[in-house]
Legacy VTK file of the C-alpha trace (Angstrom):
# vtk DataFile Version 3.0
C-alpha trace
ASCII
DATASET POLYDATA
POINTS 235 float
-24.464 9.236 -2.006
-22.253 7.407 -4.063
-22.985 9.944 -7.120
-21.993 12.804 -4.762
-18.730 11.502 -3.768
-17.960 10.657 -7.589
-18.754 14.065 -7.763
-15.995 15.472 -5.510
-13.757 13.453 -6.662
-14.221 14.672 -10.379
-13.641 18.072 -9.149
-10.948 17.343 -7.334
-9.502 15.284 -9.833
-10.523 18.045 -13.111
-9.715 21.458 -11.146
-6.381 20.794 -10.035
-2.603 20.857 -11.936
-0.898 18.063 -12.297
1.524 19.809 -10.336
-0.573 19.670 -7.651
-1.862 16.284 -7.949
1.227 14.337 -7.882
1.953 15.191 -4.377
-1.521 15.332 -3.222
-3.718 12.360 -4.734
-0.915 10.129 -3.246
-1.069 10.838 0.193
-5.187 11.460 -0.014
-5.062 7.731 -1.508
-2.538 6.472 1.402
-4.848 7.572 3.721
-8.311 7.433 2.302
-6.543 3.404 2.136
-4.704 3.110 5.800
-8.797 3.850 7.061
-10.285 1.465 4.557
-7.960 -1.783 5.602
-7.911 -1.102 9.238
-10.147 1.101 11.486
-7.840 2.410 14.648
-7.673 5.606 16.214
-4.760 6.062 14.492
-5.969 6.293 10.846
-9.491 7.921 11.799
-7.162 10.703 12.410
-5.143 13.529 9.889
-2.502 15.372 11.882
-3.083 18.955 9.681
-0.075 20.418 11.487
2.047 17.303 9.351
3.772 19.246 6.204
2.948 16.612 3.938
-0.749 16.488 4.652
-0.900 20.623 4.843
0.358 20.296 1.395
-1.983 17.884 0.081
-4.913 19.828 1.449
-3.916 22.833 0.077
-5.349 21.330 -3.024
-8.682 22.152 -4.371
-11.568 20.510 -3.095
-9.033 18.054 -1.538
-10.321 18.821 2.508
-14.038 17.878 0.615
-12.376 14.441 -0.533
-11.901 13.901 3.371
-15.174 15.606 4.281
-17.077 13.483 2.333
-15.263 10.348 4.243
-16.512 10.816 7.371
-13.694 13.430 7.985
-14.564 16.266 10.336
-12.234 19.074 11.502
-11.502 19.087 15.361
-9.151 20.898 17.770
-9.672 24.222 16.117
-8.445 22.774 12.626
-5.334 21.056 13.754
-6.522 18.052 12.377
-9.654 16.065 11.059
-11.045 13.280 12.607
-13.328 10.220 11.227
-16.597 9.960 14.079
-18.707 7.448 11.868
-19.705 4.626 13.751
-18.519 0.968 13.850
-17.698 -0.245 10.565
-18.752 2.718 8.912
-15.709 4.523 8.591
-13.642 1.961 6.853
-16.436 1.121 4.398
-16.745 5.127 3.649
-13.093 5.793 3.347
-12.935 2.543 1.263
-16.041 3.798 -1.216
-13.985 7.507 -1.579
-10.740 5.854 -2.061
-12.145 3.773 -5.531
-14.327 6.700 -6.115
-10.694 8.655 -6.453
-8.628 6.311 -8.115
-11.975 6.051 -10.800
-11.790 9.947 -11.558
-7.571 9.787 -11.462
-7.742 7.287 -13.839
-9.954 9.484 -16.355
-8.481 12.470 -15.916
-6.246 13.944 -17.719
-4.326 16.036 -15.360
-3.111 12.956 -13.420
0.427 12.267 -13.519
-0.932 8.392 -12.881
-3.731 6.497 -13.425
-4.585 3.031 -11.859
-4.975 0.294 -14.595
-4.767 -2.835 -12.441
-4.592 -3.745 -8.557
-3.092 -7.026 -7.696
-5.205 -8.844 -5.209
-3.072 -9.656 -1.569
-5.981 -11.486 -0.070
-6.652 -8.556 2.118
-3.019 -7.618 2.864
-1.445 -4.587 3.100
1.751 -4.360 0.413
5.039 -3.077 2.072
7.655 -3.641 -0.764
8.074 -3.945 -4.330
10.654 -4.739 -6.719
11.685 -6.003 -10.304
13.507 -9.334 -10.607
14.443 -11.592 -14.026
15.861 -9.031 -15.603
12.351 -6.849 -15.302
10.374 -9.630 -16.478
8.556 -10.120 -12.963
7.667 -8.106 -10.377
7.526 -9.273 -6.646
5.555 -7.950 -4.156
5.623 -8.436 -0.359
2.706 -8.099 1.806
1.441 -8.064 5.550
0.743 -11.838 5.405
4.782 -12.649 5.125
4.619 -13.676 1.382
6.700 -12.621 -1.234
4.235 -13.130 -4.581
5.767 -13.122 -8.298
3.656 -11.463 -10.736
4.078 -10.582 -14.457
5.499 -7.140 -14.956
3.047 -6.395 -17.523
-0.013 -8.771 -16.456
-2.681 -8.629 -18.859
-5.090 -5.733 -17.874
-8.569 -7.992 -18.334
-9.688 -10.770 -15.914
-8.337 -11.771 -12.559
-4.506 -11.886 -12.561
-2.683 -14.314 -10.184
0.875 -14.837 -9.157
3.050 -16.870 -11.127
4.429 -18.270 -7.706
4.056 -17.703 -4.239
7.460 -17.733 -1.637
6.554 -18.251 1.777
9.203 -19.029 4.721
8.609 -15.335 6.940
6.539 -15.866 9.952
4.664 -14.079 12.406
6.742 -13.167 15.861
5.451 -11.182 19.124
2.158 -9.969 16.778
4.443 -8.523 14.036
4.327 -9.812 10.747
4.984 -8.768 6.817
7.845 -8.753 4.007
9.248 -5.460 4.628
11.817 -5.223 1.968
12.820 -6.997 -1.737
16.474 -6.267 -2.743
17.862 -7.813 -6.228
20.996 -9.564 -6.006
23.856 -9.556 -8.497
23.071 -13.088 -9.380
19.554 -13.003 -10.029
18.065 -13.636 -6.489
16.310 -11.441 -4.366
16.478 -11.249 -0.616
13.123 -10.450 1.132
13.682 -9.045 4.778
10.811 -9.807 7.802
9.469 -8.233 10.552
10.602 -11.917 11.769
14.208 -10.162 11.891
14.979 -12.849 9.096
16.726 -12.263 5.300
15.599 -14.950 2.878
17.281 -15.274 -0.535
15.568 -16.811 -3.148
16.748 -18.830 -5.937
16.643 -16.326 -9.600
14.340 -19.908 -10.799
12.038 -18.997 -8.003
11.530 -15.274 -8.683
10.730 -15.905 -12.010
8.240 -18.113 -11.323
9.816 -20.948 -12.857
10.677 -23.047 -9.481
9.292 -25.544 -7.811
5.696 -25.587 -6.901
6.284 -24.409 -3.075
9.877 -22.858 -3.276
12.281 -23.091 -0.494
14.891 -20.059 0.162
18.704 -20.716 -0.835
19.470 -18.707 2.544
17.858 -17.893 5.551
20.292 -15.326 7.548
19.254 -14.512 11.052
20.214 -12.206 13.604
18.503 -8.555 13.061
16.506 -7.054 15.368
16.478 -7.940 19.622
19.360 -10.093 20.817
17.589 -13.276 19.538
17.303 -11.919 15.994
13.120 -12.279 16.962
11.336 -8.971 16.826
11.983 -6.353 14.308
10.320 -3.064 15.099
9.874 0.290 14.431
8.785 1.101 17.460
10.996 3.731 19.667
10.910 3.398 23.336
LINES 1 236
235 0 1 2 3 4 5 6 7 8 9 10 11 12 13 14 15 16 17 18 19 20 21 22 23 24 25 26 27 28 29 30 31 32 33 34 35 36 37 38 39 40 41 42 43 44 45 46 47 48 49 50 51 52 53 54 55 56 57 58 59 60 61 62 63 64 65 66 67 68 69 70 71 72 73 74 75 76 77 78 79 80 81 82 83 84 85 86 87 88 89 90 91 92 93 94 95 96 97 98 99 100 101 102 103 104 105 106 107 108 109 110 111 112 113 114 115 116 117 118 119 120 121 122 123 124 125 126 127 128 129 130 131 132 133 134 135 136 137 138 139 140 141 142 143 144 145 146 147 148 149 150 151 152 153 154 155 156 157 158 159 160 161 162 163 164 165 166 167 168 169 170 171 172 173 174 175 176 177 178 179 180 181 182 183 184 185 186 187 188 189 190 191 192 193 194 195 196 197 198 199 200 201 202 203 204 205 206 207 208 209 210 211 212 213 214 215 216 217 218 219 220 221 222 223 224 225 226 227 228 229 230 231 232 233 234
C-alpha cells in the first residue's frame, strides 16, 4: 500500500509543470493535512464546485492523490468525500500527505521542497513571521504559544525553540496565536483568539530573554463587548 501511494505521488509530482504545481500541491497538502490533524465532517469533505480546489484537481493524477486517501466522489462529482472508518481516515490522509511532500521534495518540477518541519507538539500553526532583524523566526500555533526558532535551524537532528512565549489562553473553546506583526522597535505583537494583543520584548523574540518571558503589553478589548471571544464565525 504504502509503495502504491509513493507511486501516485511520483506521478503526480514528475508529470506535472511547475506551473501547475505551485497552485496545486499547496492546497492538496492543506487538505491532505486539515484530515490528518483532525477528523470532522468538515475536512472528510472537498467542495469540487470551490475554484481553488477545481483548479488543483485539474492537475494530473491530482483527483488519484485524493483517491488514494480514502477520497471518493459523491453527489454526482460535486465533491469527494473520505468514508474510511474511525481513525482510518486521518491516518490515510496523514500517510499521503508525507508520501507527497517525499516526492515534492525530489522532484524537480517543484517550485518548493520541504527540508525541515518544526515540531508544535501536535498543533496546528496559524502565523508566521521574522523578528531580530531575520535572525529568528516565530511561529504561533493552536496551543496559544508563540515559539522562537532559528531562521536557518540546522537541517539534521531534532530542532527546538530557542524560547517559548506563553500568556494567550483558551476562552469559550477557542484557542491559538492567530497573528505575529513586527514592530518598529524590535517587538512583535502576537494577537489571540483570546481577543488579546501581547507585545513582546525584541530580548524575548530573539530568544535571548528570560527563561519564561512575560509580555511588555497586554492590550485588551477585541472581539464581544468583554474583549473575550474572537471568532470567525458569522451568525
Amino acid at each position: 500500500k504504502n509503495a502504491q501511494m509513493s507511486d501516485i505521488c511520483s506521478r503526480y509530482a514528475e508529470e506535472n509543470t511547475r506551473e501547475a504545481l505551485s497552485g496545486s500541491a499547496r492546497i492538496l497538502s492543506t487538505l491532505l493535512g486539515n484530515l490528518a490533524r483532525e477528523d470532522t465532517p468538515k475536512f472528510r469533505r472537498v467542495n469540487l464546485q470551490n475554484a481553488k480546489i477545481q483548479q488543483s484537481v485539474a492537475a494530473r493524477h491530482a483527483v488519484a492523490v485524493l483517491e488514494a486517501a480514502g477520497f471518493e466522489s459523491v453527489e454526482g462529482g460535486a465533491a469527494m468525500e473520505s468514508k474510511l472508518p474511525g481513525d482510518q481516515a486521518s491516518a490515510r490522509a496523514a500517510q499521503l500527505a508525507a508520501a507527497l511532500d517525499t516526492a515534492l521534495s525530489a522532484c524537480a518540477n517543484a517550485s518548493f521542497a520541504l527540508r525541515l518541519s518544526l515540531p508544535h507538539g501536535g498543533a496546528g500553526v496559524r502565523a508566521c513571521a521574522y523578528a531580530d532583524e531575520g535572525r529568528t523566526l516565530l511561529t504561533g500555533a493552536t496551543d496559544n504559544l508563540v515559539r522562537v526558532w532559528p531562521s536557518a535551524p540546522p537541517l539534521g537532528g531534532d530542532p527546538a525553540p530557542c524560547a517559548v512565549l506563553a500568556a494567550h489562553e483558551s476562552v469559550r473553546g477557542t484557542a491559538g496565536v492567530q497573528a505575529l506583526l513586527p514592530l518598529p522597535g524590535g517587538e512583535v505583537a502576537s494577537a489571540g483568539r483570546d481577543g488579546k494583543v501581547c507585545v513582546w520584548d525584541a530580548s524575548d523574540t530573539a530568544g535571548r530573554g528570560a527563561v519564561q518571558p512575560a509580555p511588555l503589553a497586554v492590550l485588551r478589548g477585541h472581539g464581544d463587548g468583554r474583549g473575550q471571544e474572537v471568532s470567525n464565525k458569522t451568525n
